[in-house]
C-alpha positions as CSV (number, residue, x, y, z in Angstrom):
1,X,-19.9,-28.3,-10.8
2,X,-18.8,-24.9,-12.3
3,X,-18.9,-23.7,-15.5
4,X,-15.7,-23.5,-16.3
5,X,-13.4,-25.9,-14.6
6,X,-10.2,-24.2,-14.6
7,X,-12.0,-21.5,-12.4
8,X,-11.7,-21.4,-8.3
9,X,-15.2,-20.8,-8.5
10,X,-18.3,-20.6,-10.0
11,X,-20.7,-18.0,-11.7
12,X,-23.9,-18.3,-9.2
13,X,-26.7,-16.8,-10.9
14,X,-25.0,-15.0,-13.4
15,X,-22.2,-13.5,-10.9
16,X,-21.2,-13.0,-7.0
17,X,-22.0,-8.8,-7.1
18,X,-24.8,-6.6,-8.6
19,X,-21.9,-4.2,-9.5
20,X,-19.0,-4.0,-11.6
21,X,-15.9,-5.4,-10.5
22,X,-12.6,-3.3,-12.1
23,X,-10.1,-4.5,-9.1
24,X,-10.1,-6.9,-7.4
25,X,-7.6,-8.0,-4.3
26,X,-6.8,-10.7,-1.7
27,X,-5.6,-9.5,1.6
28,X,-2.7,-11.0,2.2
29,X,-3.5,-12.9,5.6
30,X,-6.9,-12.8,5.7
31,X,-9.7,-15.1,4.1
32,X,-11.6,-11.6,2.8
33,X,-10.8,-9.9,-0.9
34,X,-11.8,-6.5,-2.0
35,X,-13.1,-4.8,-5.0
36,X,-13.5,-1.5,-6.4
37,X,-15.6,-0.6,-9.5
38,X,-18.6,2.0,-10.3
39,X,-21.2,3.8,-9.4
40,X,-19.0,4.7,-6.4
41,X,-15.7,4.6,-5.0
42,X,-16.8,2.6,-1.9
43,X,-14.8,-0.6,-1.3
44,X,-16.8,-3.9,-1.3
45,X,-15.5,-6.9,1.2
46,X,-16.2,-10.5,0.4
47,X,-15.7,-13.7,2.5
48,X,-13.7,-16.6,0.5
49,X,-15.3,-19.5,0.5
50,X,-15.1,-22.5,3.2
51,X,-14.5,-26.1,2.7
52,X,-18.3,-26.7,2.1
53,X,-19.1,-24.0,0.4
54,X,-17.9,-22.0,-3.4
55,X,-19.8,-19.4,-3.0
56,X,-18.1,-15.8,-2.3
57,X,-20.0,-13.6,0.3
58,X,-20.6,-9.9,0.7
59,X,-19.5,-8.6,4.4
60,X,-19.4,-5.5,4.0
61,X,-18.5,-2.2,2.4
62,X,-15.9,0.7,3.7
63,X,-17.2,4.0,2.4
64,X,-14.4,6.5,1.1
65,X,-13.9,10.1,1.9
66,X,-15.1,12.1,-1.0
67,X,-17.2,9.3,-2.6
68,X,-19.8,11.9,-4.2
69,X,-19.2,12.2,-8.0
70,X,-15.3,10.1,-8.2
71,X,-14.5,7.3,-10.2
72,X,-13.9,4.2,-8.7
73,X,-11.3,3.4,-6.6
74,X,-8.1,2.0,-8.0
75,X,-7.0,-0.1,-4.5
76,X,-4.0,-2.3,-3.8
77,X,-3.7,-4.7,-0.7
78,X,-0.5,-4.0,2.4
79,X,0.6,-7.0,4.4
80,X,1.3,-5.6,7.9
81,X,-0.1,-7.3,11.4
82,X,-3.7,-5.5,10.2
83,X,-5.2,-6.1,7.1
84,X,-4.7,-2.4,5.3
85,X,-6.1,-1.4,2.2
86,X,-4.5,1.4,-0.1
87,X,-6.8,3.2,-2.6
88,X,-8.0,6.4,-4.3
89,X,-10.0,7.6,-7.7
90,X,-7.7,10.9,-7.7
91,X,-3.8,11.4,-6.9
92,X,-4.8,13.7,-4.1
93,X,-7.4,11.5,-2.8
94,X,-4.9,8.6,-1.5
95,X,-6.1,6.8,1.3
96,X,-5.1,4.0,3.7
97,X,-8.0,2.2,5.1
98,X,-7.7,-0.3,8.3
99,X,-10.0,-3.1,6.9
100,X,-11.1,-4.4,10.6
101,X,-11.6,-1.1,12.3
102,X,-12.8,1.2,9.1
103,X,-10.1,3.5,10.3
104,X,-8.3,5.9,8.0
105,X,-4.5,5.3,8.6
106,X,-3.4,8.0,6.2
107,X,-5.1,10.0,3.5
108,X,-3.6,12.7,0.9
């Protein structure tokens, strides 16, 4: 049982990452969410969780161009037949990421 009902989840150990979390995004069409938050302005994938399971898991991270020394990346979530993922710490540092290939789509 959770700690707080109300919640989809529950805090495991005090959390689900070892980093802060300042966005954080479903992708429409997928079972995965991304967040964005310091040191970095890499992108962190998690897995929702199944049937038997409440527990959110990591699956892996998309570096960003540019990562060394930015903020975090502000990100927001395209529906299209890919999952896309549209972020940037800087207004010329705009990026859309393919979240199953890693591909850069666009950047600015």
């Amino acid at each position: 049982q959770g700690l707080c009902p109300e919640r989809d989840f529950k805090v495991v150990c005090g959390g689900f990452s070892d980093r802060p979390i300042y966005s954080l995004k479903h992708l429409p069409g997928t079972s995965l969410l991304v967040t964005s938050g310091p040191p970095d302005s890499s992108l962190q994938l998690w897995q929702l969780p199944t049937e038997d399971s409440d527990v959110l898991k990591a699956v892996s991270s998309i570096p960003t161009e540019n990562a060394t020394g930015q903020l975090w990346a502000k990100i927001s979530t395209i529906s299209t037949r890919a999952p896309w993922v549209l972020h940037g710490s800087r207004l010329n540092d705009v990026q859309i990421t393919e979240v199953e290939s890693r591909r850069n789509v666009y950047m600015a």
